[in-house]
C-alpha positions in Angstrom: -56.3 28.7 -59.6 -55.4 30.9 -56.4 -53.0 28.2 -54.2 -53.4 30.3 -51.0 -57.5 29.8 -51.2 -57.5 25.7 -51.8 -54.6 25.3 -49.2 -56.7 27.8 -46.8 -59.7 25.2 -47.8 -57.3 22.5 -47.3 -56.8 23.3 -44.1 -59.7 24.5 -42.5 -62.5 22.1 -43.6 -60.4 19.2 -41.4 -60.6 21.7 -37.9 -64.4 22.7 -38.9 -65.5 19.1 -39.7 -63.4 18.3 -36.4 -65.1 21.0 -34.3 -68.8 20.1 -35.6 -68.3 16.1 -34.9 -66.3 16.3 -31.7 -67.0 19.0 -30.3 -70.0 18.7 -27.2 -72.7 20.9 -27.2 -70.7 24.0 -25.2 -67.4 23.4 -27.1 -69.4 24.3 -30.2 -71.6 27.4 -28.6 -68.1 28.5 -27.5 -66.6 28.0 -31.1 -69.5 30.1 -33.0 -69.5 32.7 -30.4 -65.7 33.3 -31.5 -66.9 33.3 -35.0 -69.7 36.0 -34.3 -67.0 38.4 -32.7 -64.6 38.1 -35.4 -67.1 38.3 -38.1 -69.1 41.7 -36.0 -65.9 42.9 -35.5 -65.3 42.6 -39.5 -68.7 44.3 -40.1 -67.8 47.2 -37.5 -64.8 47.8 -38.6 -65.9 47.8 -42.0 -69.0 50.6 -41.4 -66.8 53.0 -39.2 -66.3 55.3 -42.1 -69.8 55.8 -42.4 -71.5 55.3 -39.2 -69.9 54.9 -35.3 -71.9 51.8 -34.1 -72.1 51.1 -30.7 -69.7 48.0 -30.6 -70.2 46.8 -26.8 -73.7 45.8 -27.3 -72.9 43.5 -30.5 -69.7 41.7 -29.0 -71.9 41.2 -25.3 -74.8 39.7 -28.0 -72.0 37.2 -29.2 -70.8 36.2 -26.4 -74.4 35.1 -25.1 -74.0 32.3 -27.6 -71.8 30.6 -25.2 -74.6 30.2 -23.1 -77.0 29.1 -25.5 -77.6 25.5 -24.0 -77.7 26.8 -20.8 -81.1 27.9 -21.5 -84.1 25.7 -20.9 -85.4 24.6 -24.8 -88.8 25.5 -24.0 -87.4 29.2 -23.0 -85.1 29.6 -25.3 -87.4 31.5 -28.5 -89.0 33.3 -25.8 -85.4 34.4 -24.8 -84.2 35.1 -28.2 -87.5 37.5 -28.9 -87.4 39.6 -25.7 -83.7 40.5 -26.9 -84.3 42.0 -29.7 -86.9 44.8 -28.3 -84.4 44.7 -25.2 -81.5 46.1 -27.8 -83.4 48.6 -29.0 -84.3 49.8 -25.4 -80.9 50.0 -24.7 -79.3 51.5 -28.2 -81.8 54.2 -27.9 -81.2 54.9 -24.2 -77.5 55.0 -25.9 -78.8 57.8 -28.1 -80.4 59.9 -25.3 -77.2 59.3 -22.5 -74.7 60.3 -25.1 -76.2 63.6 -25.8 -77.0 62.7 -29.8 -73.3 62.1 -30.4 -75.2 58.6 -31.3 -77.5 58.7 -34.3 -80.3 57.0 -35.5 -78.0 55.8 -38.4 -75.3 54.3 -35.9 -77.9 52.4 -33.9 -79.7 51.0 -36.9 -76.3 49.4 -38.5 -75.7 48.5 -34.8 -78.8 47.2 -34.5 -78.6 45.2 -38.4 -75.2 44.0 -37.0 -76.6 42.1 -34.3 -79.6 40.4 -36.4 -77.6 39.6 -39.8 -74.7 38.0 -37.7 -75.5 37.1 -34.0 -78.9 36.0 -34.5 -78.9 34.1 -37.7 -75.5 32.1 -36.8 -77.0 31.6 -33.3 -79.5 28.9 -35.1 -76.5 27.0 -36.2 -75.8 25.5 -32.5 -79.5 25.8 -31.6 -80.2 23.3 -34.3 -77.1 21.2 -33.3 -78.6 20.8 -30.0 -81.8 19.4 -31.6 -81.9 15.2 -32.0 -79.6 14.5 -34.8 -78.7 18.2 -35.4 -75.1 17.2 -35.5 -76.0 14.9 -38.8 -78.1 17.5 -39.8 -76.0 20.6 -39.5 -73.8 19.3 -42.4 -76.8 20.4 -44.9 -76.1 23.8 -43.8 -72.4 23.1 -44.6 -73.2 21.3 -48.0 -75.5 24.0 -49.1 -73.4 27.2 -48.4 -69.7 25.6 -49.3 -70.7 22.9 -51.7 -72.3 26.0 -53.4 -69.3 27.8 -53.1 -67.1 25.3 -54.6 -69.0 24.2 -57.7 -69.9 28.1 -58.2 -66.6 28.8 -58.6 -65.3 26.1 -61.2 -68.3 26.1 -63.2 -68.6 29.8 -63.1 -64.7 30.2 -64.2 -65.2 27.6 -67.0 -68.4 28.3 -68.7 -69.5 31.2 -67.1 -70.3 34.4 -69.9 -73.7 36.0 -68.3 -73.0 38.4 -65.4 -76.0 38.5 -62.5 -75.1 42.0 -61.0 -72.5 44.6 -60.8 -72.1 43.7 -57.0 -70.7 41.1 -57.4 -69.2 41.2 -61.2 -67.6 37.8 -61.1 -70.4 35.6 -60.2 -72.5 34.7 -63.3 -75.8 32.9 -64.3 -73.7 29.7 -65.0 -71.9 29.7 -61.7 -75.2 30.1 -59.7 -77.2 27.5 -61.6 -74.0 25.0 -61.4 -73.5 25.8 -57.5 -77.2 24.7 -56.8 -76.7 21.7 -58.9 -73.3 20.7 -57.1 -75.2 21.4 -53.8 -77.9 19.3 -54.5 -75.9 16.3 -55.6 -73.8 16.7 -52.0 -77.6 17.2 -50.2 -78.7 13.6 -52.3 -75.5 11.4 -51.4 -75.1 12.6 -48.2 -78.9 11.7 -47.5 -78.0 8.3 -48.9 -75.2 8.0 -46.4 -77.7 8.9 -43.6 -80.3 6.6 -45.0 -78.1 3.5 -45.1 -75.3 4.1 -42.1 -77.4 6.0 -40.2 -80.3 4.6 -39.6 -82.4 8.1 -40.4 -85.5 7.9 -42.8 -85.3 11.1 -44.6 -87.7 11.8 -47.7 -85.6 12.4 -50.7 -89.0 14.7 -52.2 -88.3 17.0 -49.4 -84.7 17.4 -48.9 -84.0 17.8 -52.7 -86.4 21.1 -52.7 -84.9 21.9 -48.7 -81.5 21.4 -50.8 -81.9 24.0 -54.0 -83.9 26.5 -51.6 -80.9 26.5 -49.5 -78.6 26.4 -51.7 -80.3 30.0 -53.8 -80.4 31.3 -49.8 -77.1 31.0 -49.6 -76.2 32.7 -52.6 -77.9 35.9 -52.3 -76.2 35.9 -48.4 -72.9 36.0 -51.1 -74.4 38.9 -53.0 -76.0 40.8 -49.6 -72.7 40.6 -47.8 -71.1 42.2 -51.0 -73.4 45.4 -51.1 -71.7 46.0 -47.6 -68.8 45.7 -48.8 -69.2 47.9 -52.3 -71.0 50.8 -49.8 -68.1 51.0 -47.6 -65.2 50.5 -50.8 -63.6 47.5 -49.5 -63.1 44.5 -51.4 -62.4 42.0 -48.4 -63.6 42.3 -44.8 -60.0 41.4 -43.8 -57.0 39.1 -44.6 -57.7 36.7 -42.2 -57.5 33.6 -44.4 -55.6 33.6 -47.4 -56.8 33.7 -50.6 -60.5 33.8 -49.1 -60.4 36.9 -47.1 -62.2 37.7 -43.8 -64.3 35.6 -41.5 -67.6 37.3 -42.6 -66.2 36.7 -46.2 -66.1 32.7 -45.5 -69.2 32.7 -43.7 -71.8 35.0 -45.5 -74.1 32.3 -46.5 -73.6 30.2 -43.6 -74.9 32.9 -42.0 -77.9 33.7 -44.6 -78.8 30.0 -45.0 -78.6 29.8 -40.9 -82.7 30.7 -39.8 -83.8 29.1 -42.7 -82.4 25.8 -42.3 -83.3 25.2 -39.2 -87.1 25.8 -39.7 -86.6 23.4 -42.8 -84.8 20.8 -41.3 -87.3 20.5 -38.7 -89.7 19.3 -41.3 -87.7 16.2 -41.9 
């Protein structure tokens, strides 16, 4: 077992768990606009041997998420869509001003940058702002880590059937064994809300909400490792010991992000 990742793990989950239940509402928008930066600037620095993209645009989008709650709630989607058009406005007014030494290929990863990272972490403290999105959050958390964990000891022990040369260490085992170990954390943490809580939350709809998540979060693991085989690097940096870059911790966070949100809401 690699010491650096479970005392990294060891470490961490107490200041993120810390963060997410203390933390008000702009503390937190503060804390994942940090996390976008470091993980865009990952991703940037990461593509810059096969594209330039424009980096100014993606680090002004992440610190935006600062003022997330600033936002009226009933504005905020229609906020959030006009952006997007708004960044391609600008990216291609990039192209034109800088005499084509900006290409279509640099704007699109710029542009893919800003969607995979800013926007689908940005749903993380939007649904935290939401009535009991701070209980709530910790399915996200659950889903993409729990996943994670009991990937990585099942998958070590009884894993023998690869999934895909992207990612040659993850098997069949791993991923059916993550879901499972997900699920279980989903169920007993639902019990706790139940009975300490004072919520009322179906256990036929979290349990599907739970595996759905769970497989989302996965492929974010796989997807974020196709960036990583096209540019020839095997972490995004060394940031944390024994578990690499920010964008390597967080790839399904960021993947299960959207989704959960528009789940959650159901319960």
């Amino acid at each position: 077992m690699n010491m650096k990742r479970v005392a990294t793990a060891l470490i961490g989950f107490p200041i993120v768990a810390c963060a997410l239940v203390f933390g008000n509402k702009y503390v937190i928008d503060s804390i994942f606009a940090i996390t976008a930066l470091c993980a865009l600037y990952e991703y940037n620095h990461a593509l810059k041997l096969k594209a330039k993209p424009i980096q100014w645009i993606g680090y002004l989008a992440c610190v935006l998420i600062c003022f997330i709650h600033i936002i009226p709630v009933q504005y905020l989607v229609n906020i959030i869509g006009i952006l997007i058009p708004t960044t391609v406005l600008v990216l291609f007014l990039h192209v034109i001003f800088s005499n084509m030494k900006t290409n279509i290929v640099d704007i699109a990863l710029t542009l893919f940058g800003i969607c995979y990272i800013v926007i689908f972490l940005l749903f993380i403290p939007i649904l935290m702002g939401r009535p009991n999105g701070k209980l709530l959050v910790w399915y996200i958390i659950f889903a993409a880590w729990g996943t994670d964990v009991f990937a990585y000891f099942v998958g070590k022990k009884f894993g023998k059937h690869k999934i895909s040369p992207v990612s040659p260490k993850k098997s069949i085992e791993g991923c059916i064994g993550g879901t499972a170990g997900s699920l279980v954390c989903a169920v007993l943490y639902t019990i706790f809300l139940n009975t300490q809580c004072g919520m009322d939350i179906n256990y036929l709809i979290i349990c599907p909400i739970a595996i759905v998540l769970s497989l989302i979060g996965q492929i974010g693991d796989f997807s974020a490792s196709t960036i990583k085989r096209f540019v020839n690097i095997k972490d995004y940096s060394n940031l944390f010991p024994g578990h690499g870059g920010m964008l390597d911790r967080i790839d399904s966070v960021i993947f299960i992000a959207p989704f959960a949100y528009f789940l959650l809401m159901l319960i």
